[in-house]
N, C-alpha and C positions, 0 to 999 in steps of 0.2 A: 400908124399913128391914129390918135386920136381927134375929129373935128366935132366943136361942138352941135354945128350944123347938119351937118352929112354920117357921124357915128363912125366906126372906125374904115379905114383907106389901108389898102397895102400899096406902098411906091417902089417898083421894081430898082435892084441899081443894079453893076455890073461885076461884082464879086460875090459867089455862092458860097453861103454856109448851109449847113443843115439849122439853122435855128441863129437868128439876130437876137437877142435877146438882152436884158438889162437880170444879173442875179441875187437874190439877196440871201443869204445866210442868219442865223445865230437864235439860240435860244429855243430850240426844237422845232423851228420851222424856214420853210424854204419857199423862195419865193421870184417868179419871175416875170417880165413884160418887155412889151418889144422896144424895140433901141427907135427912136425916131429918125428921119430922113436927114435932119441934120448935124446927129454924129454920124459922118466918115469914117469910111477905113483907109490906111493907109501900109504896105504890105512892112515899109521899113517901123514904123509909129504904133500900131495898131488904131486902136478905135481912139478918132477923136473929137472932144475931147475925151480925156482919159477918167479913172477914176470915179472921187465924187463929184466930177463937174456934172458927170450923167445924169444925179439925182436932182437936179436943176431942170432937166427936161423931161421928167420922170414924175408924173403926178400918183399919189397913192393909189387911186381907185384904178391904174391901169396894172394893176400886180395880179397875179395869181398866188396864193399864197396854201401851202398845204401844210400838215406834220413831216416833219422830217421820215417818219416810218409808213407813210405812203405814196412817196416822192415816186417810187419802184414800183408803183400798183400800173396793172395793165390796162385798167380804168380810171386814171389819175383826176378824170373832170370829176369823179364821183366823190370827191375827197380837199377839193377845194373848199376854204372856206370861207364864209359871207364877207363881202367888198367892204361891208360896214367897219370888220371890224383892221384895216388895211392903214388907218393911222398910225392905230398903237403895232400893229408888226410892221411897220418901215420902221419904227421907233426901235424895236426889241431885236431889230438883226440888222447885219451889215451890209453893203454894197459889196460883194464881189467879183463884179464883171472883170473878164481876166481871160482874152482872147491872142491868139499869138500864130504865127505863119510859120511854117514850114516846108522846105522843098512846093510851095505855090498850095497848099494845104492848109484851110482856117483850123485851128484846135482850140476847142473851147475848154480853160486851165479854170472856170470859175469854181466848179463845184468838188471836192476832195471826196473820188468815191472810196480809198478807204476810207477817210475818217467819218463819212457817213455809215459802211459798216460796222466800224465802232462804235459809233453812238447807237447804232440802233440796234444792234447784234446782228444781224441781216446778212448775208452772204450774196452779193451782186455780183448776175451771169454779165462778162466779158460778150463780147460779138469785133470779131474783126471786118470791116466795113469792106466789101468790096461795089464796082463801077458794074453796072447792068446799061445798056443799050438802050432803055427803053421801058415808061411808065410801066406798060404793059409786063416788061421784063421781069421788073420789081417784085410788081403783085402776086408773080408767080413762085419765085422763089425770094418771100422776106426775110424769113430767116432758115439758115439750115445749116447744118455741122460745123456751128461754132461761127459763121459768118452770117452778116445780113448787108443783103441788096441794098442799095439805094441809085436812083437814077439820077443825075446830074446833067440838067440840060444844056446844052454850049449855050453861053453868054460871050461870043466873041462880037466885033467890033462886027464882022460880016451878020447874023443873025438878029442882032436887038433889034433894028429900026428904029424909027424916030426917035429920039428921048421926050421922054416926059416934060412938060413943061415946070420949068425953075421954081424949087419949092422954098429957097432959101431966105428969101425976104419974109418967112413965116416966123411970130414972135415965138416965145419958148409955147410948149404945149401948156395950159392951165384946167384945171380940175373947174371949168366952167359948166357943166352941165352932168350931171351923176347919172348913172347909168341907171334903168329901169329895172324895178322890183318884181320878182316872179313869185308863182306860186311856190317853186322849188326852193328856191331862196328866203321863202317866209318859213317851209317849211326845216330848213337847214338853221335859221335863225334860231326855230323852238329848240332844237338838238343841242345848239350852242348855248343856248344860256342854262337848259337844264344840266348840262354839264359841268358849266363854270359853277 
């Protein structure tokens, strides 16, 4: 989440996914940011609330937003583009956060990678995910014949320890404080508008 004081927070909870996230689709680009502490998950329900109530606790400038034909790039920060212009694509694409349980398994149903093949012509490598023991395990073998690692650390009642203190008396997240301007970012601005 985002505080306008402090700048962003991560608040652990007690369900793993590979990625919380908020999705947005449409119009050749894609676009995504993190789900705040107070949508919930629930395994029968999913995320709640559901839908566009998301876009309620979802301020523009917390999105990432790229072209749909470098969603796939290995260096996807390098393709990101300027926060500024993050009004008009929440405007131009859709919400489609779209998360779902299986057999005790989060599946994230947001993004259509055929129909992104389609749109882009692109052909996107598959990876079946398997469970590694350990960060260290990971890094060693991330990807290989067709599978890629990832570690998954117990989040059981025995290991968390304390809970965090109660974050839900917090009002919806607001676009109170804009995020600082770099040189890389001024730089990606000039790109962007000789383009346009």
């Amino acid at each position: 989440m985002y505080d306008a004081s402090r700048g962003w927070l991560w608040v652990p909870g007690g369900e793993w996914a590979s990625a919380w996230v908020s999705w947005r689709y449409g119009d050749g680009y894609i676009g995504w940011a993190p789900i705040p502490p107070v949508i919930g998950w629930s395994d029968g329900a999913g995320l709640i609330p559901s839908g566009l109530a998301i876009d309620e606790w979802i301020p523009p400038f917390w999105y990432c937003f790229v072209e749909e034909e470098f969603f796939f790039k290995e260096q996807v920060k390098d393709y990101i583009t300027l926060s500024a212009r993050n009004d008009t694509l929440v405007k131009l694409t859709k919400n489609v956060t779209s998360y779902a349980a299986s057999d005790h398994h989060v599946i994230n149903r947001a993004i259509d990678i055929d129909r992104i093949e389609k749109d882009t012509g692109q052909a996107i490598n598959r990876y079946r995910i398997v469970d590694v023991e350990s960060r260290r395990a990971e890094c060693r073998a991330r990807v290989k014949d067709g599978e890629m690692a990832f570690y998954r650390p117990d989040v059981s009642t025995a290991t968390r320890g304390p809970a965090p203190r109660s974050l839900s008396s917090n009002q919806p997240a607001r676009a109170t404080q804009q995020p600082f301007v770099t040189d890389d970012m001024l730089k990606w601005q000039g790109k962007e508008r000789r383009k346009l």
